[in-house]
C-alpha positions as CSV (number, residue, x, y, z in Angstrom):
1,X,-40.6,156.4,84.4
2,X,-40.3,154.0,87.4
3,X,-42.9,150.9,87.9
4,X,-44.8,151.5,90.9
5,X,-45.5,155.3,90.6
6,X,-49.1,155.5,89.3
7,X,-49.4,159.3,89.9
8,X,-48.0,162.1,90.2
9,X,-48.5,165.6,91.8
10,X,-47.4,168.9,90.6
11,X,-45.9,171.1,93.0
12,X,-45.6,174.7,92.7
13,X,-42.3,176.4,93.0
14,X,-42.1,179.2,95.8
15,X,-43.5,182.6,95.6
16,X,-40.3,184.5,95.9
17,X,-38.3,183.3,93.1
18,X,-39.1,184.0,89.7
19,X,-41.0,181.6,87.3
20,X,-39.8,177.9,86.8
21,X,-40.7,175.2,85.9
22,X,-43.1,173.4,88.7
23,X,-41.4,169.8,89.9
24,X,-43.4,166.3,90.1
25,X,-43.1,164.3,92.9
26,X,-44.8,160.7,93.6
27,X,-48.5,160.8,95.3
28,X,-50.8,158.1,96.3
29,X,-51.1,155.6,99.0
30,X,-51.1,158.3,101.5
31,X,-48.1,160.1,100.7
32,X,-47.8,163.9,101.7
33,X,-44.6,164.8,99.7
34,X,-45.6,168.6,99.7
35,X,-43.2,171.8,100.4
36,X,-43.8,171.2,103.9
37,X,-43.2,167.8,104.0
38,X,-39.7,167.9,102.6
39,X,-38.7,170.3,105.1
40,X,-38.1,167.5,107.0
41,X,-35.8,165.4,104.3
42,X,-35.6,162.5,106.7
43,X,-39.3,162.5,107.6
44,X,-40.0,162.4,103.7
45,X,-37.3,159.7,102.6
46,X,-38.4,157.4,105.6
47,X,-42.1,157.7,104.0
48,X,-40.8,157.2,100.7
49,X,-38.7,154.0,101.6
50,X,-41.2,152.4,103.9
51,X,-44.1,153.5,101.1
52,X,-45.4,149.6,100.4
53,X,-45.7,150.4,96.5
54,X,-41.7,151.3,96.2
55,X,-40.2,149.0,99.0
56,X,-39.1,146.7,96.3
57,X,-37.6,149.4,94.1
58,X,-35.5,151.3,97.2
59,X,-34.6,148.3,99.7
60,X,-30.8,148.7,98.2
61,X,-30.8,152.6,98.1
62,X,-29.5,153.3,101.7
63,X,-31.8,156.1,103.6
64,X,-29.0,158.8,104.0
65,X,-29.1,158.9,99.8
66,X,-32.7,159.2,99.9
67,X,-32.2,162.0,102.1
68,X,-29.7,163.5,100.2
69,X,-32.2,163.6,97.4
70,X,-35.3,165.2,99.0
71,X,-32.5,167.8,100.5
72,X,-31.8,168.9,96.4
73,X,-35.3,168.8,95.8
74,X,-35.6,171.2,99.0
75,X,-33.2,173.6,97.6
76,X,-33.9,173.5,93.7
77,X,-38.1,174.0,95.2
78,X,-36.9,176.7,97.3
79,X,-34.6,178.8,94.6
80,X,-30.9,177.3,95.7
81,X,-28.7,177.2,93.4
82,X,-26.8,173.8,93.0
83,X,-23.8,174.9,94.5
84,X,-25.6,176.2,97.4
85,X,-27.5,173.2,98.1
86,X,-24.2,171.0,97.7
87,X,-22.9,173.7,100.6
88,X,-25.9,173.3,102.9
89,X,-26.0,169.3,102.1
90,X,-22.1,169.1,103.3
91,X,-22.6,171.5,106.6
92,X,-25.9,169.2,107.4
93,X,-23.6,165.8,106.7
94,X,-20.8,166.5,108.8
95,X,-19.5,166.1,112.0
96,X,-17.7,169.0,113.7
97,X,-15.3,167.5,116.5
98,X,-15.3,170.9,118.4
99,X,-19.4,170.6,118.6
100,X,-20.9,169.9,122.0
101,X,-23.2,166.9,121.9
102,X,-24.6,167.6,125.0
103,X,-26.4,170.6,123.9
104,X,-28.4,168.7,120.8
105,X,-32.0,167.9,120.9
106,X,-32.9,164.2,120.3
107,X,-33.7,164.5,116.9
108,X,-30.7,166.5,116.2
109,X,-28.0,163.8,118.3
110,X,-29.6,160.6,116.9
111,X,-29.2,162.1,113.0
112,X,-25.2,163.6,113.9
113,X,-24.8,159.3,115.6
114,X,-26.1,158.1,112.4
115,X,-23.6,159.7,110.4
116,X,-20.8,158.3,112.6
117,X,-21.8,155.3,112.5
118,X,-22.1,155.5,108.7
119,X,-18.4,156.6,108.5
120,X,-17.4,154.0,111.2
121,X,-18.4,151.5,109.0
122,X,-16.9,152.9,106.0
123,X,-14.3,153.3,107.2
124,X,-14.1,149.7,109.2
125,X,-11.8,146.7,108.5
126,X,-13.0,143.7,108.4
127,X,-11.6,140.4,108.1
128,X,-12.0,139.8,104.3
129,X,-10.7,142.9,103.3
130,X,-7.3,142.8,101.8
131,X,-5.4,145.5,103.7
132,X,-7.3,143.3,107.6
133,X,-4.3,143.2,110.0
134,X,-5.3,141.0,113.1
135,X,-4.0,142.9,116.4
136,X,-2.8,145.7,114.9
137,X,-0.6,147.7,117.5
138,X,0.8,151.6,116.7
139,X,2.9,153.8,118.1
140,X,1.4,157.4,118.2
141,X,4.1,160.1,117.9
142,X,4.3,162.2,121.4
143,X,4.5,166.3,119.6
144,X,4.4,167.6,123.8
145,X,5.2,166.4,127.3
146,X,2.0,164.2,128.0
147,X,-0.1,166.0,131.3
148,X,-0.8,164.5,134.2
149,X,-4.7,164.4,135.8
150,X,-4.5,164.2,139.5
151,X,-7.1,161.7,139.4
152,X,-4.4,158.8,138.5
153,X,-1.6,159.4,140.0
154,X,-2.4,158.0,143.0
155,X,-1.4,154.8,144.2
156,X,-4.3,151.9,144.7
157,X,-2.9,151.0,148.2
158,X,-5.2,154.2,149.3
159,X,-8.8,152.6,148.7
């Protein structure tokens, strides 16, 4: 039982699987956690975490794991099987370099920036860490003959 989650609402399972059991989620103070609702994951974990009643208990869970929760609820409501939700989760949660950005809606662009900048800052050094070099310089191994742009091989005397 968590403090803080006076009731609870039972949600049906859907239609086109066969009988399960029905899953609980948290309702009161406004909240709309229904099949719909956790459609949009993000949406519902943003509601959840900014709920007054369970700031206190979810101001150290980090929104991307609350997300990563309603998205299993999503799939065991809508008949997933774990594996296939674990799929679905990884495809949603990662970047593909050959993507172009350019053709994202908002939404869409702002959630694929939030999870670089959750793996730039995993991935960051800092200075405290034990492995921080200050002005770390590398040489990158040349496979092919570097090309040339035309755009820089001109010389500056030309402006």
């Amino acid at each position: 039982c968590v403090p803080g989650l006076t009731a609870l609402k039972r949600l049906p399972g859907p239609a086109s699987r066969p009988r399960a059991p029905d899953a609980f989620l948290p309702a009161g103070s406004g909240s709309s956690l229904s099949p719909p609702a956790l459609a949009d994951c993000s949406r519902a974990a943003e509601q959840l975490k900014n709920n007054p009643r369970h700031k206190n208990y979810l101001e150290q869970v980090s929104l991307r794991q609350l997300e990563k929760l309603f998205s299993f609820l999503r799939g065991h409501l809508w008949g997933q099987s774990l594996a296939e939700t674990m799929e679905q989760i990884q495809r949603e949660t990662t970047i593909d370099p050959e993507e172009d950005l350019n053709k994202l809606d908002d939404k869409e662009l702002a959630k694929r920036k939030s999870i670089m900048d959750e793996l730039f800052e995993k991935n960051q050094k800092k200075k405290d860490d034990p492995n921080f070099v200050y002005d770390l310089e590398v040489e990158f191994p040349q496979d092919e003959q570097l090309q040339s742009c035309g755009w820089d091989t001109e010389s500056a005397d030309e402006f």
